[in-house]
mmJSON file of the N, C-alpha and C atoms, coordinates in Angstrom:
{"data_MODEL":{"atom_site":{
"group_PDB":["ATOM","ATOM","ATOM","ATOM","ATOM","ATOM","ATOM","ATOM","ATOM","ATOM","ATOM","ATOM","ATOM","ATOM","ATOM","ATOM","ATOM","ATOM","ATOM","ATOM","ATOM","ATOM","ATOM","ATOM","ATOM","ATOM","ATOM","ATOM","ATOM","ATOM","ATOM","ATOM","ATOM","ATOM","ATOM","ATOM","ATOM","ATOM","ATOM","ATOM","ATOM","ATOM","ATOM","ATOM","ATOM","ATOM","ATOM","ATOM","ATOM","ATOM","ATOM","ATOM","ATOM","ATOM","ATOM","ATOM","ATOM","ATOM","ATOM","ATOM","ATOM","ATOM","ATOM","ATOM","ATOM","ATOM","ATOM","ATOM","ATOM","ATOM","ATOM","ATOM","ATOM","ATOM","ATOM","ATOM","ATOM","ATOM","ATOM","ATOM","ATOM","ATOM","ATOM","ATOM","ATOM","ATOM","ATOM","ATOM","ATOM","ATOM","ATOM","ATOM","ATOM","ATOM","ATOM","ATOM","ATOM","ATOM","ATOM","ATOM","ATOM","ATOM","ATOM","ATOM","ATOM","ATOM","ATOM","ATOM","ATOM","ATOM","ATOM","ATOM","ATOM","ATOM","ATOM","ATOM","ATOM","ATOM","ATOM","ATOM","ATOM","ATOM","ATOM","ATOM","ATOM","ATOM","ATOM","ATOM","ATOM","ATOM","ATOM","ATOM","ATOM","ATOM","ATOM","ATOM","ATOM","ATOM","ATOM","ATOM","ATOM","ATOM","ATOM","ATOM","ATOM","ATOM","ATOM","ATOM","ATOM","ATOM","ATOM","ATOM","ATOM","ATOM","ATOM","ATOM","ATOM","ATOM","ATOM","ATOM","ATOM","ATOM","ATOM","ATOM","ATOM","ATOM","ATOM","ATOM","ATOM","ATOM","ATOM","ATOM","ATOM","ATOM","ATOM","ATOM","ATOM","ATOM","ATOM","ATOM","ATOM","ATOM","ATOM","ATOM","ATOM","ATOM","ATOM","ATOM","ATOM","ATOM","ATOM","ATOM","ATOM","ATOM","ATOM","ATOM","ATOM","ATOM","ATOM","ATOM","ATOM","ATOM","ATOM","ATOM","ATOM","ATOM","ATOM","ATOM","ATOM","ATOM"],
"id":[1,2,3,4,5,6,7,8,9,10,11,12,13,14,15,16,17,18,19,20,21,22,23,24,25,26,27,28,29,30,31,32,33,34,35,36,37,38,39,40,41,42,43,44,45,46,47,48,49,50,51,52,53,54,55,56,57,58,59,60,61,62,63,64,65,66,67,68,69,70,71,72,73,74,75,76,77,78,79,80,81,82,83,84,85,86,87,88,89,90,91,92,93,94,95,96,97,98,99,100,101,102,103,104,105,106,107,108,109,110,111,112,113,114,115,116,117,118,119,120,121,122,123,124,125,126,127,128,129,130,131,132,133,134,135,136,137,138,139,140,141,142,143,144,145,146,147,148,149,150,151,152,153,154,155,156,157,158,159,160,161,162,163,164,165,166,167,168,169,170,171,172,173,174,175,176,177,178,179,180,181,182,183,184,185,186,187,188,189,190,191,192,193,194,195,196,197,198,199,200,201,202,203,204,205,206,207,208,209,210],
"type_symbol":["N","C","C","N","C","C","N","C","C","N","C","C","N","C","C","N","C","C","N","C","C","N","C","C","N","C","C","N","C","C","N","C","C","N","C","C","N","C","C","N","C","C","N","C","C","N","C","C","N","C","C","N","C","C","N","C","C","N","C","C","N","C","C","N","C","C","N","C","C","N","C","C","N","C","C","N","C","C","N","C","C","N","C","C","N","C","C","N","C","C","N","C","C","N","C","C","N","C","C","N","C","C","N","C","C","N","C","C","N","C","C","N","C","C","N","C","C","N","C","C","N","C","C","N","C","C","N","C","C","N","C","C","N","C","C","N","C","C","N","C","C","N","C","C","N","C","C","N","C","C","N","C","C","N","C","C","N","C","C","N","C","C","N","C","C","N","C","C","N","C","C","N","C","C","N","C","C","N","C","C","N","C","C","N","C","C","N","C","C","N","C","C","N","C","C","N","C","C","N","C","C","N","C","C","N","C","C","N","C","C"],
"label_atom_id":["N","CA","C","N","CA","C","N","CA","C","N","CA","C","N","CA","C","N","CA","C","N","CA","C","N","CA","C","N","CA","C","N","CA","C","N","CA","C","N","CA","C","N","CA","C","N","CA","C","N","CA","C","N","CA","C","N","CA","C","N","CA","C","N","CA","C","N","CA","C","N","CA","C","N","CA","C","N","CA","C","N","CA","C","N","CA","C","N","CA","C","N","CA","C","N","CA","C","N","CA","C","N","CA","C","N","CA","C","N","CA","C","N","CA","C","N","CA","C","N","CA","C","N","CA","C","N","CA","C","N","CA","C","N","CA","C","N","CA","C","N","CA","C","N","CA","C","N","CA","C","N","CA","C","N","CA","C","N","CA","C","N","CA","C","N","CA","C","N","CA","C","N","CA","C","N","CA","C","N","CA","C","N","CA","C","N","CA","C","N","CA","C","N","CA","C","N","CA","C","N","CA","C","N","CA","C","N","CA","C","N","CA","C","N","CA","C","N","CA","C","N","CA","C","N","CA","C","N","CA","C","N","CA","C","N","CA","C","N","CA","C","N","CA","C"],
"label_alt_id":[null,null,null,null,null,null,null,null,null,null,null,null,null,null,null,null,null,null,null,null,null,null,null,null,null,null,null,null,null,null,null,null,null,null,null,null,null,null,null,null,null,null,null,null,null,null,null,null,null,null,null,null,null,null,null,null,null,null,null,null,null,null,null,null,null,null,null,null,null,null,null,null,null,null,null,null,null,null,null,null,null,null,null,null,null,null,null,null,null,null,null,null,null,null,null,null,null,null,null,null,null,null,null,null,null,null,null,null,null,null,null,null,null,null,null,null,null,null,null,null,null,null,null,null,null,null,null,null,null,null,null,null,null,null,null,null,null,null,null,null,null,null,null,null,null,null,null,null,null,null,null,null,null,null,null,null,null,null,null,null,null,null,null,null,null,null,null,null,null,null,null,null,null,null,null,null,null,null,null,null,null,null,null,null,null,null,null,null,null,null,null,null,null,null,null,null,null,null,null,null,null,null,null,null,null,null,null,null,null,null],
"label_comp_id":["UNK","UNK","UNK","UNK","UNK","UNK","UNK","UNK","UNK","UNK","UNK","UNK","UNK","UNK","UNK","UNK","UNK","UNK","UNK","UNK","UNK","UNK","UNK","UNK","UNK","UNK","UNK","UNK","UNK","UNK","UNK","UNK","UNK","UNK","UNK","UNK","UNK","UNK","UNK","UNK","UNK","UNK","UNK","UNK","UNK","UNK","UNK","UNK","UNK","UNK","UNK","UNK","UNK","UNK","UNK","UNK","UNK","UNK","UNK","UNK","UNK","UNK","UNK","UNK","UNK","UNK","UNK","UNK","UNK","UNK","UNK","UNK","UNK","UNK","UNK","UNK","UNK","UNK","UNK","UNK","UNK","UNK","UNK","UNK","UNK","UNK","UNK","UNK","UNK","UNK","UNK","UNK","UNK","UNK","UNK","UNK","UNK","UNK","UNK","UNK","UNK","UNK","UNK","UNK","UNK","UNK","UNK","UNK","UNK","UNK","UNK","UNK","UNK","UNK","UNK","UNK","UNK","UNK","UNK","UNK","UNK","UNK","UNK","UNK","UNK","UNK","UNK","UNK","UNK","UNK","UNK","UNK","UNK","UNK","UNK","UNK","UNK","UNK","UNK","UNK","UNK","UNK","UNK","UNK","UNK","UNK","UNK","UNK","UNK","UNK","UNK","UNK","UNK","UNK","UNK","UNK","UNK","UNK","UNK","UNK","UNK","UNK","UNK","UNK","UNK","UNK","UNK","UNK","UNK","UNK","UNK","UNK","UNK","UNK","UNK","UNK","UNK","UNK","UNK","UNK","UNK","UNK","UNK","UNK","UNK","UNK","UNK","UNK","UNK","UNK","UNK","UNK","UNK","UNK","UNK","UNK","UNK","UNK","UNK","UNK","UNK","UNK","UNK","UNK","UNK","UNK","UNK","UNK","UNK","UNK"],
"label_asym_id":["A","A","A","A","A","A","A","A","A","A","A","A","A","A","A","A","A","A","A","A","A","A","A","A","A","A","A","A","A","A","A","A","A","A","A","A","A","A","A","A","A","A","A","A","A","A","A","A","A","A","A","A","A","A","A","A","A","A","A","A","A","A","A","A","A","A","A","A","A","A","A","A","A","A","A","A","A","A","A","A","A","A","A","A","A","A","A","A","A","A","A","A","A","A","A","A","A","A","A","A","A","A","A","A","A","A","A","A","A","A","A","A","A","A","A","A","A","A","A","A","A","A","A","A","A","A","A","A","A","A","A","A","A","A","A","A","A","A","A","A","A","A","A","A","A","A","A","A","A","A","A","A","A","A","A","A","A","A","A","A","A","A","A","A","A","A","A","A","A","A","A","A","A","A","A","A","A","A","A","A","A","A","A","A","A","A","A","A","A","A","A","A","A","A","A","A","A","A","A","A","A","A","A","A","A","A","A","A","A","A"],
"label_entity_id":["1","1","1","1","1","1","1","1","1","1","1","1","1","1","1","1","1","1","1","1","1","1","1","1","1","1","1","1","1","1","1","1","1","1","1","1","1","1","1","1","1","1","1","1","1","1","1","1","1","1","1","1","1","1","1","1","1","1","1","1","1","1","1","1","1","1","1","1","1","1","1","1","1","1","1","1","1","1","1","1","1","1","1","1","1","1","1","1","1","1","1","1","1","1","1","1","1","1","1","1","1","1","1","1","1","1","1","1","1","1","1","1","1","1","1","1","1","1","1","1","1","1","1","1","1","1","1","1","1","1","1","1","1","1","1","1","1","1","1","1","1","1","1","1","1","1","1","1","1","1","1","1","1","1","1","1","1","1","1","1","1","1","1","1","1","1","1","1","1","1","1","1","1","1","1","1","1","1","1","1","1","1","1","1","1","1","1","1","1","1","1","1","1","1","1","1","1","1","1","1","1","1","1","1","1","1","1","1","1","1"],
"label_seq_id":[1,1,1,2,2,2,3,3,3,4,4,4,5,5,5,6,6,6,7,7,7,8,8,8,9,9,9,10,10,10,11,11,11,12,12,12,13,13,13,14,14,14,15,15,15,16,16,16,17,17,17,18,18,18,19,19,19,20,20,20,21,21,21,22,22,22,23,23,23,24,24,24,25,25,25,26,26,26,27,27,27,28,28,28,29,29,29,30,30,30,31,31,31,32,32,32,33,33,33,34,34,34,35,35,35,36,36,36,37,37,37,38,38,38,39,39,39,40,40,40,41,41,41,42,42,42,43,43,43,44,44,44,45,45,45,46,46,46,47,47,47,48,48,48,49,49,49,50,50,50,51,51,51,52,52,52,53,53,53,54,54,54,55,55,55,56,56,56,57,57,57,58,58,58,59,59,59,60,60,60,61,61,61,62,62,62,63,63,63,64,64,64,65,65,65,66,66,66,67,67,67,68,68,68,69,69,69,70,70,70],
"pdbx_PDB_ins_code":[null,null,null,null,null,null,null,null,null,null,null,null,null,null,null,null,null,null,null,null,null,null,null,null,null,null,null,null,null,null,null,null,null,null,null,null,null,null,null,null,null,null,null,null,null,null,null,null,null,null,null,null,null,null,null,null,null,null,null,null,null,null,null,null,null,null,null,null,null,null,null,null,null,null,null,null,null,null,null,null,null,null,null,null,null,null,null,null,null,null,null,null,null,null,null,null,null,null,null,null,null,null,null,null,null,null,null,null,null,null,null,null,null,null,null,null,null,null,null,null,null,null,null,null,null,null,null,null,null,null,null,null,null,null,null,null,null,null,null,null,null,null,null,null,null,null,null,null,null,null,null,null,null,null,null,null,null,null,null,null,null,null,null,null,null,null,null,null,null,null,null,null,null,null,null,null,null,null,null,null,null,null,null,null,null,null,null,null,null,null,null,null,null,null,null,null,null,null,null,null,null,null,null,null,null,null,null,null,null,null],
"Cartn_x":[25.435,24.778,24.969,25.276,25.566,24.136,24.242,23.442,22.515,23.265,22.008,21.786,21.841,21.378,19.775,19.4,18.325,17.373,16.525,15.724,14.519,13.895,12.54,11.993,10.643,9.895,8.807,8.202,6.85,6.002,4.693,3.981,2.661,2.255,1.29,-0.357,-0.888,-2.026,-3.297,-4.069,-5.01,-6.342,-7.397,-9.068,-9.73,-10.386,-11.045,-13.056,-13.291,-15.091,-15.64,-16.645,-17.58,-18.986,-18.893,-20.447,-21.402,-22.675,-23.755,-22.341,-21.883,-21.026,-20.133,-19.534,-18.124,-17.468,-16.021,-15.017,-14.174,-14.064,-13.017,-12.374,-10.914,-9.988,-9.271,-8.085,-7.197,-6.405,-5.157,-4.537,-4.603,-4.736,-5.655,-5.629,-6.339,-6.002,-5.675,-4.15,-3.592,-3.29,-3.681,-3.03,-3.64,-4.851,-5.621,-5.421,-5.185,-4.997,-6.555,-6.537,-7.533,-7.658,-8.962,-8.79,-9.254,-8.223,-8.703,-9.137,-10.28,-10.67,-10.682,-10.265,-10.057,-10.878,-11.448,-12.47,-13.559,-14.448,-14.725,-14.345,-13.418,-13.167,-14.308,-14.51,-15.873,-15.68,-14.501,-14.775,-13.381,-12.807,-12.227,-11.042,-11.105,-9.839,-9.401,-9.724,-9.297,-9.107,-9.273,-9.053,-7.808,-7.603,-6.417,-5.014,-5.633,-4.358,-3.688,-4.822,-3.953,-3.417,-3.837,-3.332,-2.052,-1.929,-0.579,0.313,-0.154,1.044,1.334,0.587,1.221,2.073,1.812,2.98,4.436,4.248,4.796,6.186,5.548,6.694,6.476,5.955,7.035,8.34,7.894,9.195,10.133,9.653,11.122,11.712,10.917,11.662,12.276,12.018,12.455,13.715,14.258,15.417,16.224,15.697,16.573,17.721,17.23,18.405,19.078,18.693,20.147,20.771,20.394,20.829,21.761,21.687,22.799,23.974,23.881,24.964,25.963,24.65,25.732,26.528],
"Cartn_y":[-10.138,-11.297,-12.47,-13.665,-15.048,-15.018,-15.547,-15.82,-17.241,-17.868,-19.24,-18.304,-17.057,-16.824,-16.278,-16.606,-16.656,-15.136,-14.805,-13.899,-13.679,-13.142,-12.867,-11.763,-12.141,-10.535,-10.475,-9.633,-9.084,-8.737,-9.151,-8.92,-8.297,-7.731,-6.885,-7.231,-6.886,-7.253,-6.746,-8.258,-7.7,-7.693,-6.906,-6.926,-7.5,-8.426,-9.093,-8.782,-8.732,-8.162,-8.622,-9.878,-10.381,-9.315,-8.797,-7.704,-8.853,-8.144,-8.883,-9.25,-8.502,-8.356,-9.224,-9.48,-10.544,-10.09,-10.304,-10.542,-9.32,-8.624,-7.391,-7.292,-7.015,-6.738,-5.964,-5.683,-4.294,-4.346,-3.248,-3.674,-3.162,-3.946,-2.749,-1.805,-0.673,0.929,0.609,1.345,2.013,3.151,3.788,5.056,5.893,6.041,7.011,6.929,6.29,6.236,5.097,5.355,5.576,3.394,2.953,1.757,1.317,1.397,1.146,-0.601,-0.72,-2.024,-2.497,-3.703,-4.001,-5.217,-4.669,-6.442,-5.91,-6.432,-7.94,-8.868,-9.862,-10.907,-12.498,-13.312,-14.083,-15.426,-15.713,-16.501,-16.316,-17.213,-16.893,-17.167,-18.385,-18.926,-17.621,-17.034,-16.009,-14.88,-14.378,-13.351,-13.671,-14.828,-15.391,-15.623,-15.68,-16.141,-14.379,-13.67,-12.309,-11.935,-12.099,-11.69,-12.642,-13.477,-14.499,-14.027,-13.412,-13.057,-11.563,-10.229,-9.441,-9.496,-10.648,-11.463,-12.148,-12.267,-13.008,-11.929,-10.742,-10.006,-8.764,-8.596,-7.96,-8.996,-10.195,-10.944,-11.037,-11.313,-10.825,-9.784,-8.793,-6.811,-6.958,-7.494,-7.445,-8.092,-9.505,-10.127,-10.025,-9.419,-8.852,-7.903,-7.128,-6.151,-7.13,-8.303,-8.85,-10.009,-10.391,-11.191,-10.103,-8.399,-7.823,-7.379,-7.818,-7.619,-8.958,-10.338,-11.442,-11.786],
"Cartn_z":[-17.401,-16.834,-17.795,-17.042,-18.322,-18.941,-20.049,-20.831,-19.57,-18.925,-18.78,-16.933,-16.626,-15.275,-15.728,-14.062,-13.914,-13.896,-14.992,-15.252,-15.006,-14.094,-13.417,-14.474,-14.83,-15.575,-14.961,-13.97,-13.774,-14.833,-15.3,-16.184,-16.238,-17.094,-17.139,-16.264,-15.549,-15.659,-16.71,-16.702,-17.553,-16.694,-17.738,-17.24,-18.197,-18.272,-19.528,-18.966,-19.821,-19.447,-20.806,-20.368,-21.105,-21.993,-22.679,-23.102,-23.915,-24.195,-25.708,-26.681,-27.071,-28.25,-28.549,-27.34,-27.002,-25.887,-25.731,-25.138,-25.239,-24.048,-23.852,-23.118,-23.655,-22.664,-22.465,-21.407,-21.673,-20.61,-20.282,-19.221,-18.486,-16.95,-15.609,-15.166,-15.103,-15.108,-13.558,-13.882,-11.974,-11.803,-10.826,-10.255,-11.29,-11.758,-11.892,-13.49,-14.416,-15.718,-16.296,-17.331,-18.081,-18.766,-18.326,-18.984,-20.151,-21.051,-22.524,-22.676,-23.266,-23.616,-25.248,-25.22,-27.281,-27.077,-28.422,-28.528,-29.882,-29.859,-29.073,-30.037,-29.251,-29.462,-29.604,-30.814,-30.378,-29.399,-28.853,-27.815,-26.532,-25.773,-24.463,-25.297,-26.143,-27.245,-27.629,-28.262,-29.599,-28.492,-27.194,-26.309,-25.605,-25.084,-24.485,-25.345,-26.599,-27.698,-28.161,-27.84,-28.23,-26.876,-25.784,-24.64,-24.696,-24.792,-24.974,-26.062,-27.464,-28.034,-27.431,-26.683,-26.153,-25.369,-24.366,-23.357,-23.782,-24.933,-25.499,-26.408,-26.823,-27.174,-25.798,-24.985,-23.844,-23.655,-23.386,-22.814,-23.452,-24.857,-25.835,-25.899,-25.867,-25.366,-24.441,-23.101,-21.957,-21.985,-22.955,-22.655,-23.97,-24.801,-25.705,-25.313,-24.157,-23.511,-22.75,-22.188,-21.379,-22.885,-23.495,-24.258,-25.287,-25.193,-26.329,-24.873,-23.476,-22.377,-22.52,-22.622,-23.056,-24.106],
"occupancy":[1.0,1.0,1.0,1.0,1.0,1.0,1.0,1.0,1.0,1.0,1.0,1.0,1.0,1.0,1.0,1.0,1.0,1.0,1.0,1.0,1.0,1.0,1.0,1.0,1.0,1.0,1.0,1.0,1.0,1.0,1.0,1.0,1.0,1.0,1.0,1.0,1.0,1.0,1.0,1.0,1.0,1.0,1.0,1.0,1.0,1.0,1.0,1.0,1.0,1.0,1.0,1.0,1.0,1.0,1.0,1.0,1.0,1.0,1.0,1.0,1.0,1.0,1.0,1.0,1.0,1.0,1.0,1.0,1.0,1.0,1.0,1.0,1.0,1.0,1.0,1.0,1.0,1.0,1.0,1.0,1.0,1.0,1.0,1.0,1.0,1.0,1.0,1.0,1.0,1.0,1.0,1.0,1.0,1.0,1.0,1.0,1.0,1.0,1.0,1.0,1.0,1.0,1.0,1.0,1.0,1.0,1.0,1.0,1.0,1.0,1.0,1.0,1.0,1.0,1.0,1.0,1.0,1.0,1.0,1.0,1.0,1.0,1.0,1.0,1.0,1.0,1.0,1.0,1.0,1.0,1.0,1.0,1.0,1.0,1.0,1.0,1.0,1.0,1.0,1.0,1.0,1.0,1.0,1.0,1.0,1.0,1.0,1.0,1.0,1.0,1.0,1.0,1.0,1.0,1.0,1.0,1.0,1.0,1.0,1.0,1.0,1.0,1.0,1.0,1.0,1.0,1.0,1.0,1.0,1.0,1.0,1.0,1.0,1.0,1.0,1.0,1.0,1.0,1.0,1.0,1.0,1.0,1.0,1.0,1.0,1.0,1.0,1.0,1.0,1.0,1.0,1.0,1.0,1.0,1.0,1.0,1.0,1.0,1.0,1.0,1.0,1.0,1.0,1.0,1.0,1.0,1.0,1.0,1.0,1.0],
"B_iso_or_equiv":[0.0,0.0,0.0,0.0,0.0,0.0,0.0,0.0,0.0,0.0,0.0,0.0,0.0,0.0,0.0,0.0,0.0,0.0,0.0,0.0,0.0,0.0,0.0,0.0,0.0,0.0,0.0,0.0,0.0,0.0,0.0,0.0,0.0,0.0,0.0,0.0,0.0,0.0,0.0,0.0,0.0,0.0,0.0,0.0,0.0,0.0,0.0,0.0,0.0,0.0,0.0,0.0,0.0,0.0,0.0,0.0,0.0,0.0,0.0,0.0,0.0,0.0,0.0,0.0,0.0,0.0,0.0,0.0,0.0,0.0,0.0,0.0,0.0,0.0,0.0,0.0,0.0,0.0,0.0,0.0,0.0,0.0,0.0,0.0,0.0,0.0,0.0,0.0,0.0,0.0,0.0,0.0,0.0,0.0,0.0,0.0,0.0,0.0,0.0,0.0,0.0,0.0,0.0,0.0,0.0,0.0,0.0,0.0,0.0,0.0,0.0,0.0,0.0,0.0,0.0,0.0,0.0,0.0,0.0,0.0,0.0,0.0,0.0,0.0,0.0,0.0,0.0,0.0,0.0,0.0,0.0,0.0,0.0,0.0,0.0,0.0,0.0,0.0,0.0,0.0,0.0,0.0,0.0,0.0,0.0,0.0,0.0,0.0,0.0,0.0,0.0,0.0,0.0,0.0,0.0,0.0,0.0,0.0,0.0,0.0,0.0,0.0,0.0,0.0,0.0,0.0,0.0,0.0,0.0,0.0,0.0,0.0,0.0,0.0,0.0,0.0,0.0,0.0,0.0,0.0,0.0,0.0,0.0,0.0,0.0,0.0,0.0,0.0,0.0,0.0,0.0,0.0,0.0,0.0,0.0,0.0,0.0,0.0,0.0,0.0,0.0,0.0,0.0,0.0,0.0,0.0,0.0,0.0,0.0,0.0],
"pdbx_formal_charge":[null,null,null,null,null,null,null,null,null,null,null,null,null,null,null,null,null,null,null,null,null,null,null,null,null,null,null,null,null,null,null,null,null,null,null,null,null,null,null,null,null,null,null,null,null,null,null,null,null,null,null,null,null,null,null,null,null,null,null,null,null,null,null,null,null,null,null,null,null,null,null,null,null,null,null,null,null,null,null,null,null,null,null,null,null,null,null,null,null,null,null,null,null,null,null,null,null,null,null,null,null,null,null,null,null,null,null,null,null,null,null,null,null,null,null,null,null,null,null,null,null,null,null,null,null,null,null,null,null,null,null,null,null,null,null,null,null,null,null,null,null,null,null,null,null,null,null,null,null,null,null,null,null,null,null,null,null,null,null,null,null,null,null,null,null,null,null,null,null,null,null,null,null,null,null,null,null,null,null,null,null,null,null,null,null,null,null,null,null,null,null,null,null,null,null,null,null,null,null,null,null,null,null,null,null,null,null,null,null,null],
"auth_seq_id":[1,1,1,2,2,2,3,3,3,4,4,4,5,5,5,6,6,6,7,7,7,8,8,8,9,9,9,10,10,10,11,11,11,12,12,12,13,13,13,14,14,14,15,15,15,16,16,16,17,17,17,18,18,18,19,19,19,20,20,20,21,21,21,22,22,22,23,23,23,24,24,24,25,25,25,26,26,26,27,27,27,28,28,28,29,29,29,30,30,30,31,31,31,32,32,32,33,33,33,34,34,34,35,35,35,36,36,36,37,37,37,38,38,38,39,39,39,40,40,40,41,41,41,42,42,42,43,43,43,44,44,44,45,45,45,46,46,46,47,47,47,48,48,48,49,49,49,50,50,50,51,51,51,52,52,52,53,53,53,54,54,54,55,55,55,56,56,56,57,57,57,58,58,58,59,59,59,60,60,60,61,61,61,62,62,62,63,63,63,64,64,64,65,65,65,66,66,66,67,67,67,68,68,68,69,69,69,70,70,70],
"auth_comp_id":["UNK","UNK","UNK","UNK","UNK","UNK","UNK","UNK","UNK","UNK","UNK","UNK","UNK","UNK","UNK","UNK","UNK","UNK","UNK","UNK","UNK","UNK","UNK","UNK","UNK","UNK","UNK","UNK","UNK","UNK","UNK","UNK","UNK","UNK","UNK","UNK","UNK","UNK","UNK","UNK","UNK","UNK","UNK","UNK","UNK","UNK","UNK","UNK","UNK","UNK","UNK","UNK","UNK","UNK","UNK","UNK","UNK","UNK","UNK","UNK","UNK","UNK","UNK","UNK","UNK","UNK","UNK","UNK","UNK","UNK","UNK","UNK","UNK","UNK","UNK","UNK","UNK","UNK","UNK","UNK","UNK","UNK","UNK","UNK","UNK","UNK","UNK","UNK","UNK","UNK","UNK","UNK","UNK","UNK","UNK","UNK","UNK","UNK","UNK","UNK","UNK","UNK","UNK","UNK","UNK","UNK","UNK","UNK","UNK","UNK","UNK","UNK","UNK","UNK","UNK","UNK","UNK","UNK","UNK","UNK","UNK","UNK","UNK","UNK","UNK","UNK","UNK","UNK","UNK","UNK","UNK","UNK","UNK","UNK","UNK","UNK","UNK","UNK","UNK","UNK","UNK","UNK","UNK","UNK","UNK","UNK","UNK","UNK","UNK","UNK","UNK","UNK","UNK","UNK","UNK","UNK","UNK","UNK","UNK","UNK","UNK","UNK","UNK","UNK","UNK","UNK","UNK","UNK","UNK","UNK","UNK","UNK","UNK","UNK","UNK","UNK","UNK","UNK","UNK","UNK","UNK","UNK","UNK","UNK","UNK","UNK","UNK","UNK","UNK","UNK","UNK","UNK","UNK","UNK","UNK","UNK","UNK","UNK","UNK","UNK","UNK","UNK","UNK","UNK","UNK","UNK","UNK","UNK","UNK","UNK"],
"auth_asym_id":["A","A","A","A","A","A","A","A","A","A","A","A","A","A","A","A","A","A","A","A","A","A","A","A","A","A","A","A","A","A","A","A","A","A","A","A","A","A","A","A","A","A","A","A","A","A","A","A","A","A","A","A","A","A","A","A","A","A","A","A","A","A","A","A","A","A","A","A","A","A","A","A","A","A","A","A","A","A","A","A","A","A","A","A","A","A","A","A","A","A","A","A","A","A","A","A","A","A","A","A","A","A","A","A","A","A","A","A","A","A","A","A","A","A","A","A","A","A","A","A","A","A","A","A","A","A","A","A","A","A","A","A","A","A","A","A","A","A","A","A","A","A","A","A","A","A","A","A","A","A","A","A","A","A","A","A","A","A","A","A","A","A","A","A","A","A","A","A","A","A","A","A","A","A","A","A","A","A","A","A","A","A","A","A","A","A","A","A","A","A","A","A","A","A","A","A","A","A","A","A","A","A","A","A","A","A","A","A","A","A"],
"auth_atom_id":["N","CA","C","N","CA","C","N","CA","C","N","CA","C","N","CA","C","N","CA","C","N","CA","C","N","CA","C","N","CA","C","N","CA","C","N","CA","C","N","CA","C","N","CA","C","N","CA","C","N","CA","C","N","CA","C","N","CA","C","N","CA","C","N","CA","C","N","CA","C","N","CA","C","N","CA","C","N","CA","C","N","CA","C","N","CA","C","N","CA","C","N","CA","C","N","CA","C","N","CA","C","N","CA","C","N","CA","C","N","CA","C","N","CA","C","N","CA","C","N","CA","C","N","CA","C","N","CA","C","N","CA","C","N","CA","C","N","CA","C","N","CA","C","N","CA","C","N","CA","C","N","CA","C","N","CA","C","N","CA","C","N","CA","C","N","CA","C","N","CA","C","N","CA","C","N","CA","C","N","CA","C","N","CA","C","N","CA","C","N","CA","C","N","CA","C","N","CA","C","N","CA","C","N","CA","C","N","CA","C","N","CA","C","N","CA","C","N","CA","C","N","CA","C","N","CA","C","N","CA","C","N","CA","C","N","CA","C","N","CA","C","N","CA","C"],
"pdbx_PDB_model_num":[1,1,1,1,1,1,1,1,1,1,1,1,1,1,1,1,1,1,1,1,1,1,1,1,1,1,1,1,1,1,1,1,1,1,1,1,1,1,1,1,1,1,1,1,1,1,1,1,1,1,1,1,1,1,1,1,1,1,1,1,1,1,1,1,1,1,1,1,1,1,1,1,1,1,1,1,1,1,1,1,1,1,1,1,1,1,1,1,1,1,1,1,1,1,1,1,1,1,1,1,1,1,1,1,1,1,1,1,1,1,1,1,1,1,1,1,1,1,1,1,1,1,1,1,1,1,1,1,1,1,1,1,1,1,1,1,1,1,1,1,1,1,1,1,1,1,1,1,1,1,1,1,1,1,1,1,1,1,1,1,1,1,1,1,1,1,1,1,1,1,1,1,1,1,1,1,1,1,1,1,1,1,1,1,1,1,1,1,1,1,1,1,1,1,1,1,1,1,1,1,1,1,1,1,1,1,1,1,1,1]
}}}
């Protein structure tokens, strides 16, 4: 695939759940698997910024394999 074609990535969903404690999140249990939650995080800032860097290196995993085809 050229390096400048066009690359679609489906991405993870998440579950984020407010407790006393803080901010928890994890990625949405499907098809009968188990939902792990990480936290607590102390505000929506500091929960979203780690959910953004997990997003952030799937997408690099994900186009690292077409970028070693180009």
């Amino acid at each position: 695939m050229p390096l400048n074609g066009r690359r679609v990535f489906m991405l993870s969903e998440y579950t984020v759940e407010h407790k006393k404690d803080g901010w928890y999140f994890g990625r949405s249990a499907r098809f009968g698997e188990k939902e792990e939650l990480r936290g607590p995080y102390s505000s929506i800032s500091s929960l979203t910024l780690v959910i953004a860097r997990q997003l952030k290196r799937e997408i690099a995993r994900r186009d690292a394999l077409h970028a070693a085809d180009g």
